[in-house]
C-alpha positions as CSV (number, residue, x, y, z in Angstrom):
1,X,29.0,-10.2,-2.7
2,X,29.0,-6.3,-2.0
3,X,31.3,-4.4,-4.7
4,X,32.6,-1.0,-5.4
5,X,32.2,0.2,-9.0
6,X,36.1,0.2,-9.2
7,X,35.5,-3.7,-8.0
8,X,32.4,-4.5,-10.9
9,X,35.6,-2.9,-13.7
10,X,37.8,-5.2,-12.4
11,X,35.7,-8.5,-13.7
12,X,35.2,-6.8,-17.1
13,X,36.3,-7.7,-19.9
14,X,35.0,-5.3,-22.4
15,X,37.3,-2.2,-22.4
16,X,34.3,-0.2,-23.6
17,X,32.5,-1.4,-20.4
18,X,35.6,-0.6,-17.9
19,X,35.8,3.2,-19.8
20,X,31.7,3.6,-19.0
21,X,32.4,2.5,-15.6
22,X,35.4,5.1,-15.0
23,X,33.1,8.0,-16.6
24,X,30.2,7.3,-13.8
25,X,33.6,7.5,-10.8
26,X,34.6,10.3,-12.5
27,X,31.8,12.0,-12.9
28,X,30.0,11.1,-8.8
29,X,32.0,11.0,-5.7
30,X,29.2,9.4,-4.3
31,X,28.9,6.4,-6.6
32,X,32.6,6.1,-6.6
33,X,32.2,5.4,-2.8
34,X,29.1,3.8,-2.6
35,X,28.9,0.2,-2.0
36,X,26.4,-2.0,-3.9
37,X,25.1,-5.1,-2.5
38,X,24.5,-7.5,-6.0
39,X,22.1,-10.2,-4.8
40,X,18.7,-9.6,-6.2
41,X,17.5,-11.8,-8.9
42,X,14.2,-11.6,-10.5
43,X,11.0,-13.1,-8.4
44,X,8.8,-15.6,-10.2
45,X,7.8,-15.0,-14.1
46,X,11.3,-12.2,-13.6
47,X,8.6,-9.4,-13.2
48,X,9.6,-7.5,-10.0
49,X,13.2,-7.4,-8.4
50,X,13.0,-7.0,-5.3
51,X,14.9,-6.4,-2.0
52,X,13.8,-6.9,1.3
53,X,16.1,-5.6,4.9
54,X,15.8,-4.9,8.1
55,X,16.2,-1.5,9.0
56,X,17.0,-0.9,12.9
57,X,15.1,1.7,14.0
58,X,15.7,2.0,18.1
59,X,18.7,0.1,19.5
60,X,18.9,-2.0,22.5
61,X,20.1,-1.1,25.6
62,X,22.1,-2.6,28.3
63,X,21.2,-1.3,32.5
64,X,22.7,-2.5,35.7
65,X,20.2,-4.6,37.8
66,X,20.7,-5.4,41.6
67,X,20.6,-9.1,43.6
68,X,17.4,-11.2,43.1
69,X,16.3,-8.8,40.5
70,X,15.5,-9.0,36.7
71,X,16.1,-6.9,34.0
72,X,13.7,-4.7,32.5
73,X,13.1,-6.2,29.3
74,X,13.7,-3.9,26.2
75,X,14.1,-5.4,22.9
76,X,15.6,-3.2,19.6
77,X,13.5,-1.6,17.6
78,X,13.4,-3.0,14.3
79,X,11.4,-2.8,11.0
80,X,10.9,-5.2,7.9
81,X,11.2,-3.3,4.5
82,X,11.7,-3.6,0.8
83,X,12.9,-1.6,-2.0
84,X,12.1,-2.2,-5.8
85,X,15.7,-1.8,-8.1
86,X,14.9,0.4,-10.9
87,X,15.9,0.4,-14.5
88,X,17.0,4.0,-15.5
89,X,19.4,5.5,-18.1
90,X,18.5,6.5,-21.7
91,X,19.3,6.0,-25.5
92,X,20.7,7.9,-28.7
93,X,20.8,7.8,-32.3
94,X,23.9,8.3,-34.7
95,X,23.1,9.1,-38.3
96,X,26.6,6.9,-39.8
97,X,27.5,10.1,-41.9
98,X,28.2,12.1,-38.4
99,X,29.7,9.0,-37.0
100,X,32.4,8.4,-40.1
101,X,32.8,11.8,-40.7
102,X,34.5,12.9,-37.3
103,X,37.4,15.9,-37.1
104,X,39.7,14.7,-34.8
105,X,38.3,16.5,-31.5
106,X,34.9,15.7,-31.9
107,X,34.0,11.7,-32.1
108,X,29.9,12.3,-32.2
109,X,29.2,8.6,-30.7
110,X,31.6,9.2,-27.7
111,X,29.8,12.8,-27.1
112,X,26.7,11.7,-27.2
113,X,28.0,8.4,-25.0
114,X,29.2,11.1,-22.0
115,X,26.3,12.9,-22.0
116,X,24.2,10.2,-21.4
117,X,26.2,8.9,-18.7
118,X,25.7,12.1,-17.3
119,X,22.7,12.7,-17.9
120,X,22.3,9.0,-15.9
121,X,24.4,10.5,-13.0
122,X,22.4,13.3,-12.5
123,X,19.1,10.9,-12.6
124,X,20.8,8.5,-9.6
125,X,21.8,11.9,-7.9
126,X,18.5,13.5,-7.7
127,X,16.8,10.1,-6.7
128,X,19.1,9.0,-4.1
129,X,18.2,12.9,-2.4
130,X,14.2,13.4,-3.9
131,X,13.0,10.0,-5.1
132,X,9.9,9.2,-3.9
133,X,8.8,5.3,-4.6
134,X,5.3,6.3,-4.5
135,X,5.6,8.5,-8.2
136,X,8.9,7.8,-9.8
137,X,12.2,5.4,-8.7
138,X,13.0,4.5,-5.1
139,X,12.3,6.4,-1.6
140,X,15.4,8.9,-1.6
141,X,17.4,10.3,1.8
142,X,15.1,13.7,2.3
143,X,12.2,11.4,2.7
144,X,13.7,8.3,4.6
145,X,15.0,10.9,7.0
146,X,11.8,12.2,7.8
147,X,11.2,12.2,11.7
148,X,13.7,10.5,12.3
149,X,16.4,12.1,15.4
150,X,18.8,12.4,12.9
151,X,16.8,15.3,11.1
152,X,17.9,18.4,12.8
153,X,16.9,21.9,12.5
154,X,13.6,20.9,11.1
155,X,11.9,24.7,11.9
156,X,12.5,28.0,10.2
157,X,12.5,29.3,13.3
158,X,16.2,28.1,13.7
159,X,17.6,29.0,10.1
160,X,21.3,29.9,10.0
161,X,21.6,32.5,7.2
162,X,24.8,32.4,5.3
163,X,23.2,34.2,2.3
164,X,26.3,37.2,2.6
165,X,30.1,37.1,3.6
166,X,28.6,39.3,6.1
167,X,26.1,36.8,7.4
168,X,28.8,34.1,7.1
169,X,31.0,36.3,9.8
170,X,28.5,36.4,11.8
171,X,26.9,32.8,12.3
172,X,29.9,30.6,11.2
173,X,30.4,29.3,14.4
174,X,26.3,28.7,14.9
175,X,26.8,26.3,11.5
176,X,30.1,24.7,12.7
177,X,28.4,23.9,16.0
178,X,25.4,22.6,14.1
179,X,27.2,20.5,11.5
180,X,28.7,18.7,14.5
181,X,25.3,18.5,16.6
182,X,24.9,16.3,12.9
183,X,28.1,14.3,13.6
184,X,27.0,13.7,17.0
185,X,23.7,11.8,16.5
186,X,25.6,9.9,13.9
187,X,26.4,5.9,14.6
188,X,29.8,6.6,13.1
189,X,31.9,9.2,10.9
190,X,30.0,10.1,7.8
191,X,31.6,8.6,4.9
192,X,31.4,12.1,2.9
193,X,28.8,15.6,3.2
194,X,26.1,16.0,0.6
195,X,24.7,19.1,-0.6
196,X,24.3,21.4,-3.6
197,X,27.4,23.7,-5.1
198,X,26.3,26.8,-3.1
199,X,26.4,25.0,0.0
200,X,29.3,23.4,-0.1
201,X,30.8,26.5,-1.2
202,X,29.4,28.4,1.9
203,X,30.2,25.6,4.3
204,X,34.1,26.0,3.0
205,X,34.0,29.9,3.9
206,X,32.9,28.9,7.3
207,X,35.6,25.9,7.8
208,X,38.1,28.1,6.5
209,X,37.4,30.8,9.5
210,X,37.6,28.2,12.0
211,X,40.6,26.7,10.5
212,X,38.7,23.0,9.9
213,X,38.7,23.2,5.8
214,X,41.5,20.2,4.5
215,X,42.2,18.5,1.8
216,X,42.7,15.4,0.0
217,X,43.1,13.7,-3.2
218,X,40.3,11.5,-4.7
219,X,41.2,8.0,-6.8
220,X,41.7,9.9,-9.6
221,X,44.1,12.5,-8.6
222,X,42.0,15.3,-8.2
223,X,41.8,17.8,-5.0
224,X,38.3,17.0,-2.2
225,X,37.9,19.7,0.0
226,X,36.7,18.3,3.2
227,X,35.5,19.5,6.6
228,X,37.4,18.0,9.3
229,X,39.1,15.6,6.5
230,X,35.0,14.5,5.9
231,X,34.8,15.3,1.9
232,X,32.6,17.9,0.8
233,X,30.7,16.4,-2.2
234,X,28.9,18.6,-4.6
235,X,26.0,16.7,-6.4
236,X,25.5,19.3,-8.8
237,X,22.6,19.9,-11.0
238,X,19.7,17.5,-12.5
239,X,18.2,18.2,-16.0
240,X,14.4,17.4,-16.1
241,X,13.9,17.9,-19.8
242,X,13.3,21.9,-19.6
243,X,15.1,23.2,-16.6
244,X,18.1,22.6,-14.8
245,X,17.9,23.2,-11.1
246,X,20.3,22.1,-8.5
247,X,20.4,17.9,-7.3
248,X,19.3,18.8,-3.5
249,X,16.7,22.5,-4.1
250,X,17.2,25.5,-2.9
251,X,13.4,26.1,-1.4
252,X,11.4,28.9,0.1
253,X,9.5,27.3,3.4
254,X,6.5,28.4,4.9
255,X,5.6,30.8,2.0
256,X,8.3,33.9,2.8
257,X,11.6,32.4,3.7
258,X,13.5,32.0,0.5
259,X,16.6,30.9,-0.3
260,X,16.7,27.6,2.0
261,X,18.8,24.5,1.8
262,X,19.8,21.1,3.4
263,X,23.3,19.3,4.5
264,X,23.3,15.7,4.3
265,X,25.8,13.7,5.6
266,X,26.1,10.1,5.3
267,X,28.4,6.9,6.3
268,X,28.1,3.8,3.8
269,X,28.2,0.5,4.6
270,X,25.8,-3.1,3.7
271,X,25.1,-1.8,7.7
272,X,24.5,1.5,6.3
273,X,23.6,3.5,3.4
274,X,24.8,1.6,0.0
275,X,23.2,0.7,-3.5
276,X,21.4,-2.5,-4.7
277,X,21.8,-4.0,-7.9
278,X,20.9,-7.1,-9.8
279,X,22.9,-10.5,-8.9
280,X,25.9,-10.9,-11.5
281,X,27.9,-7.7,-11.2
282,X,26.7,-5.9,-14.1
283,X,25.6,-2.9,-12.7
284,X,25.9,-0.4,-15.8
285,X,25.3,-2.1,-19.6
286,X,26.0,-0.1,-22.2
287,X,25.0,-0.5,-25.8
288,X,27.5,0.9,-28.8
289,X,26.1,2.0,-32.0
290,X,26.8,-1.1,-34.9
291,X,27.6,0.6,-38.0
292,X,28.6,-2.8,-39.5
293,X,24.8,-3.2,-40.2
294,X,22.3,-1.8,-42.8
295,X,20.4,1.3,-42.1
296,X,21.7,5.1,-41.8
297,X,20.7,5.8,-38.3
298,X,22.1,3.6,-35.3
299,X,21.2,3.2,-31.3
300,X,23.4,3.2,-28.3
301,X,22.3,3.2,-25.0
302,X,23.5,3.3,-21.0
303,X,21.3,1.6,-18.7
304,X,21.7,1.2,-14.9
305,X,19.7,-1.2,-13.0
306,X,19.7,0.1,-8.9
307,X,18.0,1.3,-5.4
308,X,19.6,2.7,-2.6
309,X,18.4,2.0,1.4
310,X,19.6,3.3,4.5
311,X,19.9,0.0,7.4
312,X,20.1,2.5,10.3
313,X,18.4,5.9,10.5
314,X,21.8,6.9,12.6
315,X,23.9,6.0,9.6
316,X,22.5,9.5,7.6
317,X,21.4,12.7,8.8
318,X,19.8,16.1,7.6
319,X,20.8,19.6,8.6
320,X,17.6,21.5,7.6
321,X,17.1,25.0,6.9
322,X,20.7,27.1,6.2
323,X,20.2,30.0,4.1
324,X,22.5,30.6,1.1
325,X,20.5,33.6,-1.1
């Protein structure tokens, strides 16, 4: 059965489990709205877990045909695929002195606890834009889109440069009309935009011109900016162990123009984009530190077993090429 992460808390009965869950809403729009479809069970000998779909590529069509005539036959266009889940998250270690010896504002298990589950947000992030099943995790949107009619702008040729407020007076209307040439060769309204922190932030100048920026309030209480009441989501920065760059790159293309970056926009649905995980609902399994046992240094862990795939190209689409710097 699909469910929400707000749906996998409901079924828990570990409170530590329902507080991890609420950190990873909290901290992702996108996996707050994203459905996950939690069928797969491990293939013989449990080595590989596996999902297999249909993605529809072309669909049919429907003609008018005159007396004594057939129809043209035209079938959809459809492909067979799979997608491997992944296991992904991370572990810590608590020395028991830190853990016991907490001030009041600083518990060191729950710190380290958040940051993981960030850290683990950030990881899903930069996979479900980047990932690439071929070196690391699952095939990600900037490669599934590929191609595909929903990729737009695809040549430097055609970049919109909102690198200044000068350049933002000047071609806000060119990235308005783009951003609905986007909506248009979607199958439906996008569920919420996806880009990095200076897009988004450029793309909110523009609305606000052209009187499209609105505004609405999140499960949690807190303010989305949207354009045309479709949230603006913010996927903010992945750390790779030495730097931190943001979760969809700002690129130089063909060797001299700098400063380049993408707008995704996507609608989820099991007909869709949405998540896979394991059968059973446990999505995220966390591991707590047990002081109660010997030995001075203690393990926790957060652990999150999941792919995503994309059932229709027209369910997610690529704006290519906006300038920002």
């Amino acid at each position: 059965m699909p469910v929400t992460l707000a749906q996998a808390k409901v079924g828990m009965a570990d409170h530590v489990d329902q507080q991890v869950i609420d950190n990873f809403r909290r901290g992702s729009q996108l996996l707050d709205a994203l459905t996950f479809d939690n069928c797969v069970s491990p293939g013989t000998g449990g080595s590989t877990l596996t999902y297999g779909y249909t993605q529809l590529k072309t669909p049919a069509t429907a003609a008018f045909r005159e007396l004594n005539a057939e129809y043209t036959p035209k079938e959809a266009d459809r492909e067979k695929k799979t997608v491997e889940l992944k296991i992904f998250g991370g572990s810590f270690q608590v020395d028991r002195v830190l853990a016991n010896t907490t001030n009041g504002q600083i518990n060191e298990v729950q710190f380290q606890l958040q940051e993981k589950i960030n850290a683990t947000i950030n990881l899903f992030h930069y996979t479900a834009i980047n990932g690439d099943k071929g070196t690391a995790g699952f095939d990600g949107l900037d490669k599934m889109l590929v191609d595909t009619s929903t990729e737009l702008n695809k040549d430097t040729a055609g970049v919109i440069d909102l690198s200044t407020a000068a350049k933002i007076d000047e071609n806000y209307k060119t990235m308005l009309d783009m951003v609905d040439a986007l909506l248009a060769e979607l199958d439906g309204r996008p569920t919420m935009f996806m880009a990095n922190g200076a897009l988004i932030t450029k793309i909110k100048a523009c609305a606000r011109r052209a009187g499209y920026l609105t505004h609405a309030e999140d499960a949690f209480g807190r303010t989305v900016e949207a354009y045309n009441d479709i949230p603006l989501v913010d996927l903010q920065y992945y750390f790779d162990g030495s730097t931190e760059t943001p979760v969809v790159p700002i690129v130089t293309r063909n060797e001299s123009v700098t400063g380049l970056t993408d707008l995704y926009a996507v609608r989820f649905g099991l007909d869709g984009f949405h998540a896979v995980s394991p059968m059973g609902g446990k999505i995220i399994n966390t591991t707590l530190p047990d002081f109660s046992t010997a030995g001075a240094v203690k393990s926790g862990d957060v652990e999150m077993v999941a792919a995503t795939v994309l059932k229709k190209t027209r369910a997610a689409g690529v704006l290519r090429n906006v300038k920002v710097k």
